[in-house]
Every structure is written in C-alpha cells, then in structure tokens.
TIFIKOL-938015 format. One record per residue (C-alpha): x, y, z. Coordinates in nm, 4 decimals. Layout:
TIFIKOL-938015
+----------+----------+----------+
:       c1 :       c2 :       c3 :
+----------+----------+----------+
:        X :        Y :        Z :
...
+----------+----------+----------+
This chain:
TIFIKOL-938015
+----------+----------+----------+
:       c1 :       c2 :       c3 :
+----------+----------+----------+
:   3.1212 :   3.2305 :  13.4587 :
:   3.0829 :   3.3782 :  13.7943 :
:   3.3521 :   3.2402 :  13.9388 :
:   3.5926 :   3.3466 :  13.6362 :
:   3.4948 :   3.7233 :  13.6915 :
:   3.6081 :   3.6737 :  14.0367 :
:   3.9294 :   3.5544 :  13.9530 :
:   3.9721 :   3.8087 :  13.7274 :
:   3.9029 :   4.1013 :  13.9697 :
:   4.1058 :   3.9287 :  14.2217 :
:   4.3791 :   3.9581 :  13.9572 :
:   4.3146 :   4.3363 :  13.8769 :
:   4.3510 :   4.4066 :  14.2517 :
:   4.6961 :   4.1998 :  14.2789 :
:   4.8162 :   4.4405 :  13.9352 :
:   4.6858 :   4.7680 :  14.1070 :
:   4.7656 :   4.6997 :  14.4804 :
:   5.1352 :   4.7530 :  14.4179 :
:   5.0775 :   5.0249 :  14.2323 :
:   4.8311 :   5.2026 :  14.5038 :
:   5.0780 :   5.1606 :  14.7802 :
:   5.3382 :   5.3852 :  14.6386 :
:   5.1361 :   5.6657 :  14.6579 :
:   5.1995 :   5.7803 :  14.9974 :
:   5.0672 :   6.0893 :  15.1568 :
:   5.3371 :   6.3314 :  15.0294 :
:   5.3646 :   6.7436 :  15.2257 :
:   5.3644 :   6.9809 :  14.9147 :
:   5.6271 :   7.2706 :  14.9372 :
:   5.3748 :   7.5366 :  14.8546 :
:   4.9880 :   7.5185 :  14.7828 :
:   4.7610 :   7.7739 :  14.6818 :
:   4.3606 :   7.8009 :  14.8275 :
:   4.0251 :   7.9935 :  14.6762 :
:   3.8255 :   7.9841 :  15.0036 :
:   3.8994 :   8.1054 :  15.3641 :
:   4.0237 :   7.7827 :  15.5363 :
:   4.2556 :   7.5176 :  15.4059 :
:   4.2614 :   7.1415 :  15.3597 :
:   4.4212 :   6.9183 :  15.4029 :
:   4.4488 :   6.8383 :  15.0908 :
:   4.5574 :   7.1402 :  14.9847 :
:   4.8798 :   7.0702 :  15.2154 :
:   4.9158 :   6.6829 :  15.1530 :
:   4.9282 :   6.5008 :  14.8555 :
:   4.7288 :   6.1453 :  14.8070 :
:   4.5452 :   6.2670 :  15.0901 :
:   4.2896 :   6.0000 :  15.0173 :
:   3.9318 :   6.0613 :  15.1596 :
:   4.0163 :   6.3198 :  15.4420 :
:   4.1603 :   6.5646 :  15.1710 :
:   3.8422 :   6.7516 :  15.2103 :
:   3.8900 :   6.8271 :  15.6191 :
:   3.9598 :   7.1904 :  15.6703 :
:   4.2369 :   7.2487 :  15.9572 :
:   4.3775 :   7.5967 :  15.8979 :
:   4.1969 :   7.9250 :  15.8167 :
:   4.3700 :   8.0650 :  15.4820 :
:   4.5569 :   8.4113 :  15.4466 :
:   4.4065 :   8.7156 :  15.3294 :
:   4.3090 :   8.7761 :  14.9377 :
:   4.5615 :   8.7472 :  14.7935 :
:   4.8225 :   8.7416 :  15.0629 :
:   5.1008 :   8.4451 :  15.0855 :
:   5.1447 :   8.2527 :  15.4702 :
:   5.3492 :   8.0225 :  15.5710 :
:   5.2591 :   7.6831 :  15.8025 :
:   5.5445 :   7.4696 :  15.9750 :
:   5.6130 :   7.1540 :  15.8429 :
:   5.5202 :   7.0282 :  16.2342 :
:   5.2333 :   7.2038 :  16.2531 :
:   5.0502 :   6.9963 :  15.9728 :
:   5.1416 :   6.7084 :  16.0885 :
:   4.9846 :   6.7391 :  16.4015 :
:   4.6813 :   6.8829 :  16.2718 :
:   4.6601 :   6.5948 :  16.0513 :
:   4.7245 :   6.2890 :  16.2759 :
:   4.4131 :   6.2825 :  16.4493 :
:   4.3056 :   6.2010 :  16.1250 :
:   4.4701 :   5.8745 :  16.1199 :
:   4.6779 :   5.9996 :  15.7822 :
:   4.9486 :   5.7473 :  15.7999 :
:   5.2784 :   5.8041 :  15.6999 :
:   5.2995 :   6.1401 :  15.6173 :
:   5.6239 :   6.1969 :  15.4541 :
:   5.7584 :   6.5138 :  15.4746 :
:   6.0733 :   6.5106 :  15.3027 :
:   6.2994 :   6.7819 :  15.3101 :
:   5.9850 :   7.0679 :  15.3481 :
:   6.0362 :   7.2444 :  15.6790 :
:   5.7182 :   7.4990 :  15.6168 :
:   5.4538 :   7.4807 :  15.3822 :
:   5.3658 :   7.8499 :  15.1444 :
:   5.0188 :   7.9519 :  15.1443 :
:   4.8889 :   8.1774 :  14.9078 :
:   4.5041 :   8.2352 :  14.9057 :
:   4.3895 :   8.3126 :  14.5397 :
:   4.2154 :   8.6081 :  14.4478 :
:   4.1389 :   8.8714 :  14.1906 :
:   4.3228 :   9.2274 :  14.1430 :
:   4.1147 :   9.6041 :  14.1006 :
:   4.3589 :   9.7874 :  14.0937 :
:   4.3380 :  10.1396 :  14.2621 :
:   4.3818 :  10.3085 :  13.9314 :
:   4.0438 :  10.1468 :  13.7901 :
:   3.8864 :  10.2499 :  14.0994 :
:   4.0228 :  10.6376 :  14.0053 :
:   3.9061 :  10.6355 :  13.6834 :
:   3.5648 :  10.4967 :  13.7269 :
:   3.5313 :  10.7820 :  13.9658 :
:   3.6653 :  11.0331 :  13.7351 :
:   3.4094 :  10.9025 :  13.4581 :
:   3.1045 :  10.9556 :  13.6543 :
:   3.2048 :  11.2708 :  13.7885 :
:   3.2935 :  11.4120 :  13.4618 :
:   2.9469 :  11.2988 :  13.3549 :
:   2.7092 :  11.3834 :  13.6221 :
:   2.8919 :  11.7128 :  13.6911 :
:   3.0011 :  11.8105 :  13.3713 :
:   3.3335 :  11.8948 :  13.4452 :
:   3.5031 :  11.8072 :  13.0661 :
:   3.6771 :  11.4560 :  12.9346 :
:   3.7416 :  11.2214 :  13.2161 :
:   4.1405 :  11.2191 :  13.1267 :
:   4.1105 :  11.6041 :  13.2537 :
:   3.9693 :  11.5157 :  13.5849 :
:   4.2252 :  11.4948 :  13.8544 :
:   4.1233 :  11.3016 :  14.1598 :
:   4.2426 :  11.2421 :  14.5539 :
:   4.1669 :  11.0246 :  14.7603 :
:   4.1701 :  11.1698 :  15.1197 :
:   4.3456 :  10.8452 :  15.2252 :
:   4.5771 :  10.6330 :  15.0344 :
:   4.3811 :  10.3828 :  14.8196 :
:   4.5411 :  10.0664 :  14.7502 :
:   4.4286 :   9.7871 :  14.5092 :
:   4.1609 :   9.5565 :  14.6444 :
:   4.1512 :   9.2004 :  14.6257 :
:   3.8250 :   9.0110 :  14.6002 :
:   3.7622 :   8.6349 :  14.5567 :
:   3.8718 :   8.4904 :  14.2060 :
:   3.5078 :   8.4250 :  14.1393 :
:   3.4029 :   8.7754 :  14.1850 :
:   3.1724 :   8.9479 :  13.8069 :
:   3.1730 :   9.2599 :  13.7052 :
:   3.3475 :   9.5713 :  13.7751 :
:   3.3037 :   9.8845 :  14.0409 :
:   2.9620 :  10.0338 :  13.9788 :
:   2.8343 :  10.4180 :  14.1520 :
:   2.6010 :  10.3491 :  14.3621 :
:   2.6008 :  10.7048 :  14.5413 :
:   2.7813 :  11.0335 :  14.4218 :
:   2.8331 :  11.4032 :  14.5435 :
:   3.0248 :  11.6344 :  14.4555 :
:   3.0662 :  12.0001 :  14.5523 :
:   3.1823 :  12.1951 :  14.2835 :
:   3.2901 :  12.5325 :  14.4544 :
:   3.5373 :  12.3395 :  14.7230 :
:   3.5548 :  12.0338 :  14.4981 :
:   3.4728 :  11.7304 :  14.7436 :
:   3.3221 :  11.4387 :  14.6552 :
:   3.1522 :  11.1042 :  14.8785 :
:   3.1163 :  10.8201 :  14.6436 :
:   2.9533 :  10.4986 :  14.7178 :
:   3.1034 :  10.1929 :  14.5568 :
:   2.9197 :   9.8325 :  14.5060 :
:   3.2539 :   9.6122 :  14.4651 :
:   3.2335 :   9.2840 :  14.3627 :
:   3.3157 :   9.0602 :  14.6316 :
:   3.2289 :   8.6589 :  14.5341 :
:   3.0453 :   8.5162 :  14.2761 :
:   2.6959 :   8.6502 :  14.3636 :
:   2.7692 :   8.8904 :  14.6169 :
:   2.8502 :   9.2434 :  14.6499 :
:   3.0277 :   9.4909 :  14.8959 :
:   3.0173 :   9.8731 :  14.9918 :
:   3.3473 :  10.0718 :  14.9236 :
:   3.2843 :  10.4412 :  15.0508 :
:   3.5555 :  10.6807 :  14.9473 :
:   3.5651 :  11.0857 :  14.9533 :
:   3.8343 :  11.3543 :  14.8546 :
:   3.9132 :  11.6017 :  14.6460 :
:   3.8251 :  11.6554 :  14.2125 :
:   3.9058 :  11.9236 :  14.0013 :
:   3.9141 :  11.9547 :  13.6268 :
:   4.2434 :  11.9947 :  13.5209 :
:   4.4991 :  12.0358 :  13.2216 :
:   4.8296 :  11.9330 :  13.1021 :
:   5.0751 :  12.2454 :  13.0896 :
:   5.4670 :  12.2457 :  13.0293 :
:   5.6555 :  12.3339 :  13.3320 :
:   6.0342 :  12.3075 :  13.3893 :
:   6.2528 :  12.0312 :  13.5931 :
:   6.5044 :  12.2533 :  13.6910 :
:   6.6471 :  12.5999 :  13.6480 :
:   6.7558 :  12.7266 :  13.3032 :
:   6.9777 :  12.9931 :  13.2332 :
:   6.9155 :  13.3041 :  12.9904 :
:   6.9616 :  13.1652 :  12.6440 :
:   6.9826 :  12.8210 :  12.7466 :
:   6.7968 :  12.5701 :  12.4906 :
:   6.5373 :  12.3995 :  12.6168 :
:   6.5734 :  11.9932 :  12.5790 :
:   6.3347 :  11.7223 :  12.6693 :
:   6.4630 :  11.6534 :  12.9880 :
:   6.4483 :  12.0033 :  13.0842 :
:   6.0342 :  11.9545 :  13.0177 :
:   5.7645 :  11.8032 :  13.2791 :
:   5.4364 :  11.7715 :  13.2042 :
:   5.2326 :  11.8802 :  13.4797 :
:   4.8701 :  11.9547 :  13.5497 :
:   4.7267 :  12.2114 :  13.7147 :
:   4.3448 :  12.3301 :  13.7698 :
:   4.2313 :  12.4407 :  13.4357 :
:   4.1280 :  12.7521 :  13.6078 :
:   4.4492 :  12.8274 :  13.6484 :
:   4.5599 :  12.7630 :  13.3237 :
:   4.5770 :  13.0749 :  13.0984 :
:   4.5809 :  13.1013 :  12.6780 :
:   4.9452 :  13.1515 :  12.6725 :
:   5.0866 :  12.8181 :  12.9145 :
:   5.2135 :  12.5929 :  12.6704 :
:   5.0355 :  12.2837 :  12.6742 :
:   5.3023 :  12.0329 :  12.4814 :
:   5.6689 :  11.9450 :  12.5479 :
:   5.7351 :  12.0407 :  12.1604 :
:   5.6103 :  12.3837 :  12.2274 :
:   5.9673 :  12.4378 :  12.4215 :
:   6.1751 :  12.1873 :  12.3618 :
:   6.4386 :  12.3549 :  12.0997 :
:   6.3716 :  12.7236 :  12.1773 :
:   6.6100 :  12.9201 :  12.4085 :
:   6.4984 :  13.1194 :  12.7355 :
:   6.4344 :  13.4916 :  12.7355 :
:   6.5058 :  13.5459 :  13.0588 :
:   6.6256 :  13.3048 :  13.3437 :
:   6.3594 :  13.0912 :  13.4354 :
:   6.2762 :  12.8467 :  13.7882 :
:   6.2214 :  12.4928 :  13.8107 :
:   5.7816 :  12.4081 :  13.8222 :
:   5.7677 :  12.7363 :  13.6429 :
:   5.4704 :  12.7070 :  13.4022 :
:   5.6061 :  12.7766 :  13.0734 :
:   5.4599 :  13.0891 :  12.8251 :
:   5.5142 :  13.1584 :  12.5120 :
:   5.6566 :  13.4700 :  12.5719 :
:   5.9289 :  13.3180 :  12.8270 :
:   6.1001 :  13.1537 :  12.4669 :
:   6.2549 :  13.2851 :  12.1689 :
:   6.4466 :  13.1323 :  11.9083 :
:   6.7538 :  13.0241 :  12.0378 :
:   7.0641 :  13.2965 :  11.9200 :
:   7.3231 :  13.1848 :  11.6836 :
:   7.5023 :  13.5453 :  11.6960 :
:   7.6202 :  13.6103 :  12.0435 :
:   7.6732 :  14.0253 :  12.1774 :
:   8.0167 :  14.1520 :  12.0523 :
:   8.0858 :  13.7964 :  11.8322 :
:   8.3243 :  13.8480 :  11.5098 :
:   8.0820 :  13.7613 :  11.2334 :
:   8.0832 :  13.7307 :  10.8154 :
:   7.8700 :  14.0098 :  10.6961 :
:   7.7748 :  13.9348 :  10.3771 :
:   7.7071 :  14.2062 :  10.0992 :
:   7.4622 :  14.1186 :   9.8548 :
:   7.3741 :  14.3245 :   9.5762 :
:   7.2648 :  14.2277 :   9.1986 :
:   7.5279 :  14.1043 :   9.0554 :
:   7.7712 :  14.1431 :   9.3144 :
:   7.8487 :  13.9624 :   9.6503 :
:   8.0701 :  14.0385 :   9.8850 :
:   8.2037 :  13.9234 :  10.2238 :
:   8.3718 :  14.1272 :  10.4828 :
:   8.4204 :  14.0504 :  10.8397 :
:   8.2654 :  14.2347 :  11.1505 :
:   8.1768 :  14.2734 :  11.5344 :
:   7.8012 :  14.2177 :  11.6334 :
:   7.6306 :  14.4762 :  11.8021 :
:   7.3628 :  14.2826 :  11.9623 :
:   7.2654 :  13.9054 :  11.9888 :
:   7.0363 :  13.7557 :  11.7370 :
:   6.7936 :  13.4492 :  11.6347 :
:   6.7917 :  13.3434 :  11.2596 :
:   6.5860 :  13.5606 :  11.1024 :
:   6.6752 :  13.8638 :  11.3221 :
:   6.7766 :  14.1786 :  11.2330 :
:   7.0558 :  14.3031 :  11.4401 :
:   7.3168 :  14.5748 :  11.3938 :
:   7.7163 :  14.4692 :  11.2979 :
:   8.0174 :  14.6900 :  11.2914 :
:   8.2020 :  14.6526 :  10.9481 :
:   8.5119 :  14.6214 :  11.0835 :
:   8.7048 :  14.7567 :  10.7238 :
:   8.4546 :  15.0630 :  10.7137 :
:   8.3797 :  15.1203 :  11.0684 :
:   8.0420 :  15.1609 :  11.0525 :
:   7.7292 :  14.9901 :  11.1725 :
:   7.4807 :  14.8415 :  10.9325 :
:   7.1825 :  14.6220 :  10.9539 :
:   7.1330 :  14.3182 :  10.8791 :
:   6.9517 :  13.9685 :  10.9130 :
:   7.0462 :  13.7031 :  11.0793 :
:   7.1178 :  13.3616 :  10.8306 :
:   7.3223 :  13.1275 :  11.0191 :
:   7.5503 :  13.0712 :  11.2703 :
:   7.7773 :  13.3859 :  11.2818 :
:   7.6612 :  13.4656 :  10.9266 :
:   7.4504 :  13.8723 :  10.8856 :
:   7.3298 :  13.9486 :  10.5495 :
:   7.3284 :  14.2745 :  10.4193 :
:   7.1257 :  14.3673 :  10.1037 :
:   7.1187 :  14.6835 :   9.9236 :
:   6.7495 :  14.7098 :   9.9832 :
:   6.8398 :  14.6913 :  10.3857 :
:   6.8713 :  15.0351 :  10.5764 :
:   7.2075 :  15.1150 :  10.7034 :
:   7.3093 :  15.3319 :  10.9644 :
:   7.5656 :  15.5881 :  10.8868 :
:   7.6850 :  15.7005 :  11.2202 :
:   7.9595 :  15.5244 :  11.3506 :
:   7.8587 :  15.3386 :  11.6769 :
:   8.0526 :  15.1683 :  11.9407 :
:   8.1869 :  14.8749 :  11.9572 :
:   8.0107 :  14.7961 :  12.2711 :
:   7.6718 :  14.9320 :  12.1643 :
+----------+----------+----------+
C-alpha cells in the first residue's frame, strides 16, 4: 500500500512539474505598496520564497515613483532569482498606497470647534485662513478615525487662532498637526462681477456671492442672488460693490421722452390716445405724459411696456409743460 502512494505522488509531481515551470519570474509594469520599502515581490511576479525581501524604500503617501527595469534586476540577482524576464517593461511605476484628508475637512473641523468653544454663530458662517497654504494630507491606508482638537485658541478682538491637531497616522498611532491663522464670523452678501450701467437689469451672471465679516454686514446688503437678479440699477454701480436695497428699483418699461398709449379710462368709456413721456417709469409708477392731441400733461400709472393709464379718479395737471420736462 505504501509503495502505491508513492507511485502515486511520484505521478502528481510528473502532472504538476510541467505546469510549475511555466511560471517564471515575470517584472510587473506597475505595482502598488502599503508600507515604506518595497519587495520584491511587489516588482516580480512568481517571485517564489524571496518575494518577501525588501530592496527599495517606497515613495511618499500617496506619491507614484518610478524604478528602471535594470535597476531591479540587479537588486534582485544576488538573490539567485533566475530568469527574470523582463519583457518589454523598461521601468517599473510605484505608487505607495495611502489614505486622503482632504484640506477642506481639516477647515471645517476647525471651523466647528471654533464656532463652539467661542461662540462665534453656525460653523458654515465661520471663515477660516490658514497662514500657510494647507494641502491635503496623506496618512497610511490603515489609519481610524478622523482629525480630533487637541489644543485651541483663539483671540477674538484680532481673530487668530493656534490649533493643535491629533491626525491619524497608522493603524494605532497618532500624529501632531499644528496650524494657526486667521477666523472671523462671516456672511453671505450679494456683490457685483462687473460694472452695471444706470438702468441696466441685473442677471445672474452679473451676481457673486461673497462673504464678508458679519460686522461689516449691515440690515440693508442683500443677502441672496434673487434679491437682484431681475431689478434694474438706480444709479451706476462698481464691480465687488455690496449690493443694497436701495441701489435697485424695478426695472423701467417707459423710457424719458418715449411715445407712449395713454389710455383713458372712465365708466363706461375707454379711450386711447397717443403721447410723449415726461419722465421714466417702473410698472406701477406714476409718471407724467404729454397728450400729444390736447397738449397737456396728465398723470398716470405705469401698466406695461409703453402703456400709462389714466383714470378719471387720477389728478391731472392743467398747465401745459414741456416736452422736455
């Protein structure tokens, strides 16, 4: 019985041996790492029992290097890996794997805690700066949790801050991240992208939103693009402008010294005559027309586009003006 088991391992072997030998230690085009040093299996496929060997120190979190075909296999050959083919692979890509906080989380967990400890309003409203550029951090791909506070101050009259961060850094290990700028509560108000002419109609793309210290920010700033957007300026206004109410009116559909319809309405009777206006109007205004049959100026409101109604309850005036008036 023995010596049939024998015979049939012996066989097994003769089926697999074949089969083993075609697997020969292969370079890979591009390989990507989750520690600080690579193997060699990492760069070499069917690497067998050396795949574990470290020979090159990886890239940065999250950064991508490159290692010459050459270089690996010299690195590799006093390993006795035989037969390293290398096909058509002139350099190998090496990214090392990591994870991503990005600098906005970063930003808003400092806005959170400073709109908590300090009071200063909903953490949307608190603006922050960094007094040097912060970019995303990468940590290992193990690395828990998210940025925690671990030290906070904050001036209130010139608005500095020092934070303390504890980042997460591997799987049990944390690091230090010490930041410190500038915070200020803040609030969205309508300002304008470029100049806009007397009468001009605001549109959306005439609108940015802006903020701006809420200190700063009076009653009458308008705090939503749909605030403006469809109203006409009163006077010419300047691009970053903060926008008022009183800076808008209702956009004019009677322009200064435009032949109009004046319509005469009366019970019973209605009339339509034509006429000069005396003065620009919104709908709904009450502006002065000269009836061009009586030559005379009369009142009246504003109801379309170069439409003035007159009714009998209206006050005329019975002096004759000017044209130009």
């Amino acid at each position: 019985m023995i010596r049939n088991f024998v015979i049939a391992a012996l066989a097994f072997t003769a089926l697999c041996a074949p089969a083993a030998a075609q697997e020969h230690p292969k370079l890979k085009a591009e390989a990507t790492v989750t520690s600080g040093v690579v193997r060699i299996g990492d760069l070499v496929e069917h690497a067998g029992i050396i795949a574990h060997v470290p020979i090159f120190r990886a890239p940065d979190l999250g950064a991508t290097g490159t290692v010459p075909a050459a270089a690996v296999v010299e690195a590799v050959s006093r390993y006795q890996l035989i037969g390293l083919d290398t096909g058509d692979v002139s350099e190998v890509s090496v990214t090392r794997a990591s994870r991503t906080i990005p600098a906005k989380a970063i930003e808003e967990r400092v806005a959170r805690a400073l709109a908590a400890q300090y009071a200063l309003g909903p953490a949307q409203d608190v603006t922050v700066t960094f007094d040097r550029e912060l970019s995303a951090i990468q940590v290992e791909p193990t690395a828990k949790g998210d940025p925690r506070i671990a030290f906070l101050n904050y001036d209130s009259r010139s608005g500095r801050f020092d934070v303390t961060l504890d980042m997460p850094t591997g799987a049990t290990s944390r690091g230090a991240l010490r930041l410190s700028g500038r915070a200020a509560a803040t609030a969205e108000i309508v300002t304008l992208a470029h100049s806009v002419d007397r009468g001009e109609v605001i549109k959306t793309s005439d609108v940015v939103i802006e903020r701006r210290p809420r200190a700063e920010v009076g009653r009458e700033i308008l705090r939503t693009a749909e605030q403006a957007v469809g109203l006409a300026a009163r006077s010419a206004l300047r691009p970053g402008q903060p926008l008022r109410g009183a800076d808008l009116m209702k956009p004019e559909v009677v322009q200064h010294n435009q032949m109009v319809t004046l319509l005469y309405q009366m019970p019973g009777i209605r009339l339509t005559v034509r006429g000069k206006s005396v003065e620009g109007g919104a709908e709904g205004d009450t502006i002065g027309v000269l009836n061009e049959q009586s030559k005379r100026t009369v009142q009246g409101v504003v109801v379309g586009p170069g439409r003035v109604l007159v009714s009998s309850t209206m006050p005329q005036l019975a002096a004759n003006l000017p044209v130009g008036r």
